[in-house]
PASEDREN-226935 format. One line per 4 residues: number of its first residue (from 1); their letters; for each residue x, y, z of N, C-alpha, C, O. Coordinates in pm, whole numbers, plus 50000, padded with zeros to 5 digits. Example, Ala and Ser with C-alpha at 12.3 -4.5 7.8 and 13.67 -1.06 7.14 Angstrom:
// PASEDREN-226935
1> AS> 51319:49431:50780:51230:49550:50780:51320:49670:50780:51424:49668:50846  51285:49775:50708:51367:49894:50714:51290:50003:50787:51341:50114:50804
This chain:
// PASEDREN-226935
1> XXXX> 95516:62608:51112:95634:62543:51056:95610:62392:51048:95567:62320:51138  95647:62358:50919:95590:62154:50901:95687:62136:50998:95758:62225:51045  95688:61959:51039:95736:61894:51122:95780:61767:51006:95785:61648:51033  95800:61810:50911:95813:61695:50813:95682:61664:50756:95588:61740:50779
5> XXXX> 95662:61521:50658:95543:61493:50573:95493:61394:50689:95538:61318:50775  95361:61446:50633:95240:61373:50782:95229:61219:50734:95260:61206:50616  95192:61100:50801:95222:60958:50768:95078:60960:50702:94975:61025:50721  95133:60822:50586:95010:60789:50488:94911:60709:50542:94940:60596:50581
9> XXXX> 94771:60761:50552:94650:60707:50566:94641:60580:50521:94630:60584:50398  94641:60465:50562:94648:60327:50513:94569:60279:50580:94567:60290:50703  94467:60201:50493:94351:60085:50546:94430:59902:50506:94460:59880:50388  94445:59832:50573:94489:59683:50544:94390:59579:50534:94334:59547:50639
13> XXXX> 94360:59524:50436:94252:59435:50396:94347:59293:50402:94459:59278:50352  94265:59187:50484:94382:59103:50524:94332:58962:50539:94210:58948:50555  94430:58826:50535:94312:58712:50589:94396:58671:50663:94432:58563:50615  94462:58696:50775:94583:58692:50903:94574:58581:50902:94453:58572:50920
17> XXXX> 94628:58431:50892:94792:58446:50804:94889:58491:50875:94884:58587:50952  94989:58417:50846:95169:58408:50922:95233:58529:50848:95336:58579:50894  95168:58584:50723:95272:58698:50644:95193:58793:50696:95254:58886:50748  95028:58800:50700:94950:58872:50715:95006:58992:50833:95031:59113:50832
21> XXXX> 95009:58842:50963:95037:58929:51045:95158:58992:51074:95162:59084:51157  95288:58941:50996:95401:59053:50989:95329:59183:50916:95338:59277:50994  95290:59205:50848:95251:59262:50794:95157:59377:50854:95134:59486:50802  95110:59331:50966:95020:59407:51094:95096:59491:51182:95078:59606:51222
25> XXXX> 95206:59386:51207:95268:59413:51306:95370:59535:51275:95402:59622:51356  95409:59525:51157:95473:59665:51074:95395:59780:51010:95470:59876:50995  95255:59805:50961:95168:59870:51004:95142:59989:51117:95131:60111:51116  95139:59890:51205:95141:59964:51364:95214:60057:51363:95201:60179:51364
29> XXXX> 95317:59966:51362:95456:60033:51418:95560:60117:51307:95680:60130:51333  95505:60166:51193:95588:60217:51116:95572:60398:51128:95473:60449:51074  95622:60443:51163:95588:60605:51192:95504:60707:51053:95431:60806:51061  95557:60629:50929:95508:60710:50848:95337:60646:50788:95268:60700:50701
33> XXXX> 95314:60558:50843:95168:60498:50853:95125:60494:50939:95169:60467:51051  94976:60537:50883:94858:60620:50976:94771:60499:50953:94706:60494:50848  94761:60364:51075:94637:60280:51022:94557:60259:51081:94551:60199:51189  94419:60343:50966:94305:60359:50995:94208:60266:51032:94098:60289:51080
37> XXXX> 94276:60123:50996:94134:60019:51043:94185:59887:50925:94269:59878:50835  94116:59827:50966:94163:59643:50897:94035:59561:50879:93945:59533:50959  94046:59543:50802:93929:59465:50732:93964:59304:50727:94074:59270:50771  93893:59226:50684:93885:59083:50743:93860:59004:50606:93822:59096:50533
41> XXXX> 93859:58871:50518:93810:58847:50445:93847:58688:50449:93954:58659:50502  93767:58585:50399:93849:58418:50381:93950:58446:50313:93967:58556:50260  94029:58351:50305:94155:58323:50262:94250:58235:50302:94255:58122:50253  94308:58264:50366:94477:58193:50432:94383:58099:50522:94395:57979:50499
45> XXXX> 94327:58121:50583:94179:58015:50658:94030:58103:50661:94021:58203:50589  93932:58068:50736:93795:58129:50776:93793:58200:50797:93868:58225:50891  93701:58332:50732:93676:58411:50777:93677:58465:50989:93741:58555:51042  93610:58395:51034:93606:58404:51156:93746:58380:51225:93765:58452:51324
49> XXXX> 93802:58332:51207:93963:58266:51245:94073:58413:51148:94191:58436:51178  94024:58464:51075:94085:58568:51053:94072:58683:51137:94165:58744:51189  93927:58714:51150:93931:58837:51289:93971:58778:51403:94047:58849:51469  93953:58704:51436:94049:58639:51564:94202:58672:51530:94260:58770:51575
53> XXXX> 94237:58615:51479:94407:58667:51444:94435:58755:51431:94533:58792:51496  94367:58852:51336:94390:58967:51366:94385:59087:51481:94475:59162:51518  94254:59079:51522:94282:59142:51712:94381:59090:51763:94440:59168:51838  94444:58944:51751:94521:58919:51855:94643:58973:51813:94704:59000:51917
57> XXXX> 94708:59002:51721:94809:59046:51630:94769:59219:51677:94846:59304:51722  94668:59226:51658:94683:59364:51693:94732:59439:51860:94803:59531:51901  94666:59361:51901:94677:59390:52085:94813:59355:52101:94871:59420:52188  94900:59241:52023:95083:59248:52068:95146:59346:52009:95255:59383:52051
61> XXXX> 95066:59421:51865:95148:59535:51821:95141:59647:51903:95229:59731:51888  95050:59667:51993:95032:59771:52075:94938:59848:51951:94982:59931:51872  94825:59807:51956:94765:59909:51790:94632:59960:51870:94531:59981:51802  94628:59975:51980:94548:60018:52016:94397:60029:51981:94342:59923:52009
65> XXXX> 94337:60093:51947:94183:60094:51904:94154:60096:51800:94038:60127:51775  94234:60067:51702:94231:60055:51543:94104:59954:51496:94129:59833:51492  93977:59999:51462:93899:59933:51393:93934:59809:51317:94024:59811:51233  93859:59690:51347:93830:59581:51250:93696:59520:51256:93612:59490:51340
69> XXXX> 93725:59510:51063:93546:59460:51041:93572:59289:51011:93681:59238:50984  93462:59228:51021:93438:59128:50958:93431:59144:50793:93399:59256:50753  93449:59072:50722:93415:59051:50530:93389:58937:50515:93415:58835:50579  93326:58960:50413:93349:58792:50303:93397:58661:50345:93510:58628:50382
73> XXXX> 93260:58575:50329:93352:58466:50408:93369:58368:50276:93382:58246:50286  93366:58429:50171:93362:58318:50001:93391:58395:49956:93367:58510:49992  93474:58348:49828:93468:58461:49685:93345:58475:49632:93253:58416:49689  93314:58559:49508:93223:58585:49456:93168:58477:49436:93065:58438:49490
77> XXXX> 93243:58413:49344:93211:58295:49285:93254:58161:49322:93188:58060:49295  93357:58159:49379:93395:57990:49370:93377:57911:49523:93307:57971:49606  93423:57813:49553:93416:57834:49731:93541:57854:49780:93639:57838:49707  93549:57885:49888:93656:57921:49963:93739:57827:49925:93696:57727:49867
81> XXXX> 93895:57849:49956:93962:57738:49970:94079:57796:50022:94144:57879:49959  94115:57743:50166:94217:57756:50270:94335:57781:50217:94354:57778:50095  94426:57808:50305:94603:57788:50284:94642:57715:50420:94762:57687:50431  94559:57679:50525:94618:57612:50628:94724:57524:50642:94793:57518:50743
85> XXXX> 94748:57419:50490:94860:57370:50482:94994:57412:50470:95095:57343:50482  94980:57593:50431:95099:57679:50509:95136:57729:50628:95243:57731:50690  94975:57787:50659:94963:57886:50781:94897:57772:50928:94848:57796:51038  94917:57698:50885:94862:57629:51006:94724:57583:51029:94659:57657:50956
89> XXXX> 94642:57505:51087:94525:57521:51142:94472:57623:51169:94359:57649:51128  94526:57685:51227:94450:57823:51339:94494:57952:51256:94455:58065:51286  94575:57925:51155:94557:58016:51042:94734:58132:51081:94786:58214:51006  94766:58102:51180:94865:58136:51294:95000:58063:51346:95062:58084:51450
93> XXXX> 95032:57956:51222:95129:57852:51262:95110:57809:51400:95205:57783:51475  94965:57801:51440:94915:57718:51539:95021:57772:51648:95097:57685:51691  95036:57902:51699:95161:57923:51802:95083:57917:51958:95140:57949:52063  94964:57876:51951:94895:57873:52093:94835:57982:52141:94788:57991:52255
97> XXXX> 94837:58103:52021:94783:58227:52107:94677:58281:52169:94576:58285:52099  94666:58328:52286:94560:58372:52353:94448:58424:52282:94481:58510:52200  94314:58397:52290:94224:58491:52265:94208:58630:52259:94217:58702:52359  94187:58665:52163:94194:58863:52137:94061:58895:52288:93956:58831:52301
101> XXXX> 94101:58986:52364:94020:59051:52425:93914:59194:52412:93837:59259:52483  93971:59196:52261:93882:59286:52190:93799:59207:52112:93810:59085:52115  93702:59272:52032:93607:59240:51943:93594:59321:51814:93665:59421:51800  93520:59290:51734:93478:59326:51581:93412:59454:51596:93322:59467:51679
105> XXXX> 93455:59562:51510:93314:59682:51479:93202:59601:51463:93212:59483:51429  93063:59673:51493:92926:59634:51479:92915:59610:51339:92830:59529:51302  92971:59654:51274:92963:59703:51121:93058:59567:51013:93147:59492:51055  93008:59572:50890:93085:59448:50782:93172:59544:50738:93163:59666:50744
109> XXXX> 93294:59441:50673:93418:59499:50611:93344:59645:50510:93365:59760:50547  93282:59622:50416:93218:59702:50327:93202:59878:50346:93237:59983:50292  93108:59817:50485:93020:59938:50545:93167:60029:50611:93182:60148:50586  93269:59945:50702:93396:60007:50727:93466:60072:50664:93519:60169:50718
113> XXXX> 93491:60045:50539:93590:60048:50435:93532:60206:50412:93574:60309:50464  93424:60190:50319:93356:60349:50302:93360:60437:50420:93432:60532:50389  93325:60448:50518:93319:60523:50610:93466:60555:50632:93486:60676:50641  93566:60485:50642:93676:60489:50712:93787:60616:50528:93885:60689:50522
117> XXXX> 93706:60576:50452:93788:60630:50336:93755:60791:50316:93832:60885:50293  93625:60788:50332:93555:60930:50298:93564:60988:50423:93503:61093:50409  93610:60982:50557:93612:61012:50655:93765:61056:50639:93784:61175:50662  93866:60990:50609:94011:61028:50573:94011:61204:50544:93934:61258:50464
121> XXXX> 94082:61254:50601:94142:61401:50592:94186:61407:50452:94133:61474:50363  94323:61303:50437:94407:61271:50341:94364:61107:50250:94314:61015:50315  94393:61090:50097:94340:61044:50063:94399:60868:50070:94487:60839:49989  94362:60785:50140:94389:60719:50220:94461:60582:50088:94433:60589:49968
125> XXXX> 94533:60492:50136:94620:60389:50055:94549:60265:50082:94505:60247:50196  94536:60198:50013:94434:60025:50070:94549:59941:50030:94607:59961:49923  94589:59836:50126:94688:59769:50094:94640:59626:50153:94690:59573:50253  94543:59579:50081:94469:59453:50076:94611:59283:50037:94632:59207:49943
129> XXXX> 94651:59297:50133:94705:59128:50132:94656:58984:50121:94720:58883:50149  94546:58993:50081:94468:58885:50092:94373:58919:49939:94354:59022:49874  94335:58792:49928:94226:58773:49816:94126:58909:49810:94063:58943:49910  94116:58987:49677:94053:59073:49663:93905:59124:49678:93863:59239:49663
133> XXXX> 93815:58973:49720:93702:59004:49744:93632:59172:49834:93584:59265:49769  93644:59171:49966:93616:59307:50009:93619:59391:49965:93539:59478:50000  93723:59418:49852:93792:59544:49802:93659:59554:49666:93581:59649:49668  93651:59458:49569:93591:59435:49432:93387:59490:49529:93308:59567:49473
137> XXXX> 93363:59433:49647:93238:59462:49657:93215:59589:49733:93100:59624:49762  93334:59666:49769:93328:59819:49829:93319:59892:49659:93222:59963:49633  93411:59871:49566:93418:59945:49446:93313:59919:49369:93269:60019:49312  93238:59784:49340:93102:59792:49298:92972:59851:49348:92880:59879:49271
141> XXXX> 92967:59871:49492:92863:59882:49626:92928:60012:49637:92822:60070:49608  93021:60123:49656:93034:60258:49647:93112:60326:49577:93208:60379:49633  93097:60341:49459:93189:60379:49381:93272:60463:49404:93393:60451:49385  93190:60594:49464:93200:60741:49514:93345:60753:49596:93417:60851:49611
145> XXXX> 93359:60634:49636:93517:60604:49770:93640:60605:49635:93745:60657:49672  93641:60569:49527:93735:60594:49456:93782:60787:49406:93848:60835:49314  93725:60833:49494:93808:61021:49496:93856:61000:49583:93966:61053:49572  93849:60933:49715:93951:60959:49822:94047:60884:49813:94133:60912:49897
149> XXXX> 94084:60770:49723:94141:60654:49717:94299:60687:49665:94305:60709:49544  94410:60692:49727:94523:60731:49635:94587:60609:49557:94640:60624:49447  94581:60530:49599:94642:60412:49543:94559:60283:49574:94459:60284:49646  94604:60185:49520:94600:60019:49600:94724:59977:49568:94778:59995:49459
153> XXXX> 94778:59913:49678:94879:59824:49701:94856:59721:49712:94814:59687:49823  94865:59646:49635:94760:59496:49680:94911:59380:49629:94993:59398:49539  94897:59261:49732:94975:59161:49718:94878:59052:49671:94784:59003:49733  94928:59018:49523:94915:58909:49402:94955:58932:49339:95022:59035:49328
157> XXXX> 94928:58809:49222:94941:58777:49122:95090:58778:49091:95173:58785:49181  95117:58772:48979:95276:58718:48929:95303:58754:48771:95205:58758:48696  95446:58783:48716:95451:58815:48611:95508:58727:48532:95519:58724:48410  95563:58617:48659:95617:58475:48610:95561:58349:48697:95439:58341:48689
161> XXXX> 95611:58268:48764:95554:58134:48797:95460:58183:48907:95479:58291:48963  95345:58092:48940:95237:58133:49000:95261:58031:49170:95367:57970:49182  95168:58026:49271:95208:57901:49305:95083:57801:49398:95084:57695:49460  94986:57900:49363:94847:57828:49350:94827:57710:49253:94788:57594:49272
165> XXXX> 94873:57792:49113:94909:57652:49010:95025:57721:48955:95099:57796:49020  95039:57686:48808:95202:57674:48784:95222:57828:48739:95334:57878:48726  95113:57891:48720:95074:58031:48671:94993:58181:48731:94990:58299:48696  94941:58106:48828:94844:58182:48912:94870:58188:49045:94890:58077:49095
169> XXXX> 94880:58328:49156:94944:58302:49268:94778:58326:49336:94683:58380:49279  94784:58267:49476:94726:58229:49562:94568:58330:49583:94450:58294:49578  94631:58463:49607:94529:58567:49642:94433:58582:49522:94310:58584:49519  94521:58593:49429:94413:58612:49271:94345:58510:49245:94227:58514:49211
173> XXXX> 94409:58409:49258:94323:58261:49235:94229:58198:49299:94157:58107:49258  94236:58268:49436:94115:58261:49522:93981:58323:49498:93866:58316:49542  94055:58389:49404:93915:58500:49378:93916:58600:49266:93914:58722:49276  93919:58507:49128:93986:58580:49013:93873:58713:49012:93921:58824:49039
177> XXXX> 93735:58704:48983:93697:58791:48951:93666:58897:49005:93614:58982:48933  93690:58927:49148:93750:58979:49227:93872:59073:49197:93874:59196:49194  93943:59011:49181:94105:59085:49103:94062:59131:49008:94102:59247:49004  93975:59100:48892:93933:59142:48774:93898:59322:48806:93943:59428:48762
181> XXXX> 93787:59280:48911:93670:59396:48900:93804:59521:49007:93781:59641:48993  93888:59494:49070:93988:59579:49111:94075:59623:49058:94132:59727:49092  94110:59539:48946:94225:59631:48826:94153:59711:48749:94211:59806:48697  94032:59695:48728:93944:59795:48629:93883:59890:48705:93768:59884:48661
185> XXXX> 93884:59974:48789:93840:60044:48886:93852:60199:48885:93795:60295:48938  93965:60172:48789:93989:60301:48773:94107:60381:48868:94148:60493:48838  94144:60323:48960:94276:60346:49068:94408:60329:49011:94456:60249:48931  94440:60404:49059:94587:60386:49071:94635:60234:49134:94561:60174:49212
189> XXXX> 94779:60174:49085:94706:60035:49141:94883:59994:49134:94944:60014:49029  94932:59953:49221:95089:59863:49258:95053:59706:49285:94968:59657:49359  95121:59664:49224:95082:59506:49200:95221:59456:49286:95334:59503:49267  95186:59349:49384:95349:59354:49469:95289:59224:49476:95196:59184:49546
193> XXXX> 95398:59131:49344:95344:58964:49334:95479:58905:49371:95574:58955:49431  95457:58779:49315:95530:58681:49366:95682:58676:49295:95777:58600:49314  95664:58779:49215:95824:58804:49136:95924:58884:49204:96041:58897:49169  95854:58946:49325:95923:59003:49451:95897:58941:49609:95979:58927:49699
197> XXXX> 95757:58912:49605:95755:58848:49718:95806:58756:49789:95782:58728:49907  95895:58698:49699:95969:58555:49769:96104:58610:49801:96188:58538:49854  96125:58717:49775:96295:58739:49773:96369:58784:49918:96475:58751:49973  96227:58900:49962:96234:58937:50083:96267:58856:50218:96171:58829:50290
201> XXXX> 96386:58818:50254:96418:58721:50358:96486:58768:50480:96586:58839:50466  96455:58745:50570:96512:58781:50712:96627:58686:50730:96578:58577:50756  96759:58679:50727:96847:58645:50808:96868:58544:50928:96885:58601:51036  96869:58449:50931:96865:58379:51023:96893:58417:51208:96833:58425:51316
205> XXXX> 96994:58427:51161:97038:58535:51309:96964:58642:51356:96987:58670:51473  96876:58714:51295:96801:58807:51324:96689:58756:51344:96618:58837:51405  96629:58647:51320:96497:58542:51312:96531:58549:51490:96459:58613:51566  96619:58493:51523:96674:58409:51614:96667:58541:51748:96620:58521:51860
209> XXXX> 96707:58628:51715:96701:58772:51809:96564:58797:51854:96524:58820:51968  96483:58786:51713:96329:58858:51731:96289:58770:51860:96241:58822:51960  96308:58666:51850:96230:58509:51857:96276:58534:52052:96197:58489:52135  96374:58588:52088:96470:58633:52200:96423:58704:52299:96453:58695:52418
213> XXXX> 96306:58816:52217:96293:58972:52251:96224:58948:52400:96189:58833:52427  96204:59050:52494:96099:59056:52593:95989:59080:52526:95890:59007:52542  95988:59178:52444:95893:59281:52385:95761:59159:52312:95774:59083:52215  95688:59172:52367:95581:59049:52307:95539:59090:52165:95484:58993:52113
217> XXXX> 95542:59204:52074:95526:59213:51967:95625:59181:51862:95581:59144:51754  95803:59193:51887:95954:59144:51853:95946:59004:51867:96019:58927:51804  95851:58963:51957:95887:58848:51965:95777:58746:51880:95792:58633:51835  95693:58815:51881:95577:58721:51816:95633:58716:51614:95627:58627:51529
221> XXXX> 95681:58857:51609:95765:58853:51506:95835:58780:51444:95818:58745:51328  95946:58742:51535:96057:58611:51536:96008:58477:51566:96091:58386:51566  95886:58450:51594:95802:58318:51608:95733:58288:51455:95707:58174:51417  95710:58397:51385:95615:58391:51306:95730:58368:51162:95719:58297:51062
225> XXXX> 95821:58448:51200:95901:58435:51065:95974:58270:51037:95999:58219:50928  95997:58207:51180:96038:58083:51204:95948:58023:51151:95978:57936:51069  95832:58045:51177:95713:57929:51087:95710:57921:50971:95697:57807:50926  95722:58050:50862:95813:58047:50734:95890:58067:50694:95913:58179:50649
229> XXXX> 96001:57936:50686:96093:57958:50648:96126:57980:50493:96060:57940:50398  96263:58065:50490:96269:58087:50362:96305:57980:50253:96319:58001:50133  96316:57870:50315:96393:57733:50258:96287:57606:50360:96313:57524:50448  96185:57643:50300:96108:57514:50324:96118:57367:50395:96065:57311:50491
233> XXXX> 96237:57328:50273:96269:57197:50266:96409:57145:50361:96469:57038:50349  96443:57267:50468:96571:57226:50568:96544:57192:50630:96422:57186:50646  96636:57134:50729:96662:57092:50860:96636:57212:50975:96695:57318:50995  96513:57144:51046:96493:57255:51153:96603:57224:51237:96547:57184:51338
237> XXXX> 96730:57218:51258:96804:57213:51348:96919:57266:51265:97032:57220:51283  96899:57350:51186:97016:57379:51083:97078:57532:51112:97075:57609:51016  97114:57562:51193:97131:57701:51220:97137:57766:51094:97048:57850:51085  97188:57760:51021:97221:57802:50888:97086:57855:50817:97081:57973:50782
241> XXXX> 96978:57771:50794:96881:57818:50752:96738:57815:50827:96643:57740:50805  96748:57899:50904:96635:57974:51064:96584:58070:50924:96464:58058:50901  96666:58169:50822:96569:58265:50807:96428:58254:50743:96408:58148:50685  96348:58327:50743:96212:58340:50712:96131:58472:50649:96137:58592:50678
245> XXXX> 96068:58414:50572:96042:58529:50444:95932:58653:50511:95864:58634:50611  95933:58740:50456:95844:58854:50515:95677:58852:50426:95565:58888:50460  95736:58788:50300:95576:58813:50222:95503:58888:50222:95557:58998:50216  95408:58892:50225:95262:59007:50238:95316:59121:50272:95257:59218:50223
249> XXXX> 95456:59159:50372:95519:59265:50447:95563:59350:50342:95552:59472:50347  95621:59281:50235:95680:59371:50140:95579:59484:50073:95629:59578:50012  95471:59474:50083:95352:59540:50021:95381:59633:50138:95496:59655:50099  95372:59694:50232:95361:59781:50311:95499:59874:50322:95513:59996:50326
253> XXXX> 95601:59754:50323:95734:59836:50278:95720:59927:50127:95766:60037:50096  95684:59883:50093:95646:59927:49916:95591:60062:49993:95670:60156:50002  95454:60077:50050:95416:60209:50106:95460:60281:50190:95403:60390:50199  95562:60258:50272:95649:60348:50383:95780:60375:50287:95841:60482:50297
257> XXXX> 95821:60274:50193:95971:60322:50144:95945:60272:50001:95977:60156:49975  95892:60347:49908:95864:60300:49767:95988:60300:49664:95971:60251:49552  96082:60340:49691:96185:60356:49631:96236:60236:49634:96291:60186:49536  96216:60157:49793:96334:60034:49745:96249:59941:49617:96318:59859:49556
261> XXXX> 96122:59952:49585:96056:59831:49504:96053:59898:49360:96004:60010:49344  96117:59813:49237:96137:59845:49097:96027:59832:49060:96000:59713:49070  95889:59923:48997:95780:59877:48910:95812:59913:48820:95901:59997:48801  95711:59828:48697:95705:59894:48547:95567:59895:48541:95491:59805:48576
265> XXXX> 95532:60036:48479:95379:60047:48403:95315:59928:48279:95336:59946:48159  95249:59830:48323:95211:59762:48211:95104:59717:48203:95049:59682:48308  95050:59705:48102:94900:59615:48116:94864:59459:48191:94909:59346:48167  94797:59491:48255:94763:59345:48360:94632:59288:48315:94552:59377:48286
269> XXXX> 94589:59178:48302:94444:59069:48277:94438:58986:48370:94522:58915:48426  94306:59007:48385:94348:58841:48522:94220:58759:48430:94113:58797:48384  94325:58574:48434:94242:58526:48339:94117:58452:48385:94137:58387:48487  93993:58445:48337:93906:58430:48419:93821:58303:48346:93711:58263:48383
273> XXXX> 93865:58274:48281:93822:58104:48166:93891:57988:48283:93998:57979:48342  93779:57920:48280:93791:57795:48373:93922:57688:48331:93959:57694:48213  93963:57633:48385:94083:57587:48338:94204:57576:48409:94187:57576:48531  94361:57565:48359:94436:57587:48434:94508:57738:48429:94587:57782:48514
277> XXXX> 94480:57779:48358:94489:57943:48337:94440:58051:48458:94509:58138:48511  94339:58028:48477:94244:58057:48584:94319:58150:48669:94434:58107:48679  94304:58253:48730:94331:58361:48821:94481:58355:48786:94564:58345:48877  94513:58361:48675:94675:58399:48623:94696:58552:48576:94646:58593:48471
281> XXXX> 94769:58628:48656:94768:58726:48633:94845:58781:48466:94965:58764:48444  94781:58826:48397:94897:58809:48236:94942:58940:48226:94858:59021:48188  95051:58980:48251:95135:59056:48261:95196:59094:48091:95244:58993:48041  95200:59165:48039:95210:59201:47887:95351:59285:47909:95347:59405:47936
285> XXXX> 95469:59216:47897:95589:59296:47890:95661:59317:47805:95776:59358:47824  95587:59281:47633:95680:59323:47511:95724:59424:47505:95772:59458:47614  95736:59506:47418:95796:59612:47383:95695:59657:47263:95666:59777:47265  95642:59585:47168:95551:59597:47070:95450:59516:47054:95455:59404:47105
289> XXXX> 95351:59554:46987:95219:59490:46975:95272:59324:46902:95388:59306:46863  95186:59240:46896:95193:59107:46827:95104:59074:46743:95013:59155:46728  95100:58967:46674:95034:58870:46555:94851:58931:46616:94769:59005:46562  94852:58877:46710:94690:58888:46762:94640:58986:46764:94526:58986:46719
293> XXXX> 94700:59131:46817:94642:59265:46783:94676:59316:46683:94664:59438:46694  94726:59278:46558:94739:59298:46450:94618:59266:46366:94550:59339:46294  94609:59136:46394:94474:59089:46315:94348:59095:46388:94241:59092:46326  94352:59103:46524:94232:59096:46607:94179:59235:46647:94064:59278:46662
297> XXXX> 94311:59295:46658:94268:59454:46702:94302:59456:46868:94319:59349:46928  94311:59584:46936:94378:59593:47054:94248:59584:47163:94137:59607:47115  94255:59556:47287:94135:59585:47345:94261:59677:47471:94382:59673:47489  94145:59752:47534:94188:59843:47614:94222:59762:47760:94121:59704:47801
301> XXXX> 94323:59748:47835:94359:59697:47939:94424:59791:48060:94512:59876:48046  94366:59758:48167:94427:59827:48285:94601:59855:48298:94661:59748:48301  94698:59984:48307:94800:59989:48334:94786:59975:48487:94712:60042:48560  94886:59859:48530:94946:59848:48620:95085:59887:48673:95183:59848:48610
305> XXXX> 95099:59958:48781:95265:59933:48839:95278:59798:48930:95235:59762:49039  95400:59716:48777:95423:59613:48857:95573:59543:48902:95666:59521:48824  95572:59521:49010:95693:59516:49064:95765:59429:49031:95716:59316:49038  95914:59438:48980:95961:59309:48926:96100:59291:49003:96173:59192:49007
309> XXXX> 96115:59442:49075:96271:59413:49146:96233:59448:49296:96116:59456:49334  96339:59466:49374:96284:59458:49518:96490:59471:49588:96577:59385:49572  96504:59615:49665:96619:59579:49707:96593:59536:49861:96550:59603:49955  96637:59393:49853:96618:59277:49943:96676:59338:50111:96615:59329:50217
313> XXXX> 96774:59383:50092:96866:59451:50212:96791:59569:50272:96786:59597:50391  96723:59648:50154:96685:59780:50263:96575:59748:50327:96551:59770:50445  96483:59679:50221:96317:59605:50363:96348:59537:50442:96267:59552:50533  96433:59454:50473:96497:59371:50553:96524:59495:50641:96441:59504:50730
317> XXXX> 96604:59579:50641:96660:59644:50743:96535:59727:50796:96504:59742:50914  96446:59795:50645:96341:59856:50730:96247:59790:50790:96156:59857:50840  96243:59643:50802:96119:59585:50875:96174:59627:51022:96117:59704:51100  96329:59544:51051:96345:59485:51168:96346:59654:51226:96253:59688:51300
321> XXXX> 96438:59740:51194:96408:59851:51292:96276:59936:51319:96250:60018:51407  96211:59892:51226:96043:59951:51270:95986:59819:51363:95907:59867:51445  95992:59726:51374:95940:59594:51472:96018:59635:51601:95963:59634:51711  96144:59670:51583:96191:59624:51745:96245:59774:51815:96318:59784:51914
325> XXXX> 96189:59884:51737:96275:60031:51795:96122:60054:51868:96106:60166:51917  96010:59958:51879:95870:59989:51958:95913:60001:52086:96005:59933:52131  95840:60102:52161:95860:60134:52307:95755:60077:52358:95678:60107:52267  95678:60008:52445:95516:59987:52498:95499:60119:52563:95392:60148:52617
């Protein structure tokens, strides 16, 4: 006799990061995700300062022995380039945290990724929050991992303002061709950008609870959401505006509760001409063809599901009771 539907096989490709690690920390702790292992890549800061954050994020979720690899410490092509002027120095809104007392698999993100996919019972979900590099050199380097692959959930890009530049959001732009070689892959593919990602906001008062908790994983929660706030530009002494955005989190809500996030099937490009265009995701939402494929002719483009609505109240509610209903 079932016991209900068994939780989805999910691998998290990540550059931990203040969203990253909400994003970990709900992972863990969500009953209907099964997570198989976490991969590492530059981004939000260094490579190395990412597996650090991440073990340590992992050991307050209570995540027990969950594999992490090292990845990529550059994009393909361009050089790295930080977000520390969000996430802090230490990549962690600098909160002082202890050294992870675990360590890295022997093994690179790559070599993990494959093993951990084709090893899956069930055909496992990749929900890469961070710049797409790892993901673009597992799908070039083993192709064969795209039969076990049910989806990607990946957080970028945008169908409107960007905020890397005025057009291009952060993860894609770090690493356009990267994003390129992952929308063409042939996957199934949920695009969870910045036309939803900003909306997702925690409540001030509930910031303020997490921030309260005994529970060292509730609480690292409510520390982390305080570091981004959803209103940037307030008064840290403003009771009024304590709350703080979930970001990267919404991608995982998307995979435990897909219903609350609105996609539409549409063709996605990521633009890859030097310029200010550059890692802009171009989102094609007419209704009919135009002037240019009329006279130019159509070229074939990846359908994407991409998210353009997001009900703000139910991830909100499903973060906090999957963060704080944890028992140790």
């Amino acid at each position: 006799m079932s016991n209900g539907p068994q939780p989805v096989p999910v691998i998290v490709d990540c550059d931990t990061g203040v969203d990253d690690a909400l994003a970990l920390l709900f992972a863990v702790r969500h009953p209907a995700l099964d997570l198989r292992a976490v991969t590492c890549v530059a981004g939000n800061t260094d490579v190395d300062g990412v597996v650090r954050n991440t073990l340590t994020v992992l050991e307050r979720a209570g995540a027990g022995d969950v594999p992490v690899a090292r990845g990529a410490a550059r994009p393909l092509i361009e050089a790295p380039r930080s977000a520390r002027h969000v996430h802090g120095h230490d990549g962690m809104g600098d909160l002082g945290l202890p050294a992870p007392r675990r360590t890295p698999v022997d093994v690179d993100a790559v070599t993990l990724l494959r093993r951990e996919i084709l090893a899956s019972p069930r055909p496992v979900t990749l929900v890469p929050t961070a710049p797409l590099t790892n993901i673009a050199l597992l799908l070039r380097t083993h192709p064969e991992v795209t039969r076990n692959i049910e989806r990607i959930v990946f957080m970028g890009g945008a169908a409107g303002a960007g905020n890397a530049t005025p057009v291009a959001e952060f993860n894609v732009w770090h690493d356009p061709e990267a994003a390129a070689i992952t929308l063409t892959a042939g996957v199934p593919i949920t695009m969870y950008g910045l036309d939803v990602f900003n909306r997702v906001v925690v409540p001030g008062d509930d910031v303020r609870r997490l921030r309260a908790s005994a529970e060292p994983g509730a609480r690292l929660a409510g520390d982390l959401l305080a570091h981004r706030p959803a209103h940037p530009g307030s008064r840290p002494d403003d009771p009024a505006e304590d709350s703080g955005g979930l970001g990267d989190t919404g991608a995982l809500c998307a995979v435990a509760d897909p219903e609350g996030l609105t996609t539409h099937r549409l063709p996605v490009e990521v633009s890859l001409a030097p310029g200010p265009a550059r890692g802009q995701t171009i989102v094609d939402r007419r209704p009919r063809i135009g002037e240019s494929e009329l006279h130019e002719g159509t070229r074939e483009q990846p359908l994407v599901d991409v998210g353009l609505d997001v009900d703000v109240e139910r991830y909100v509610k499903l973060y906090l009771t999957t963060v704080e209903r944890f028992t140790p």
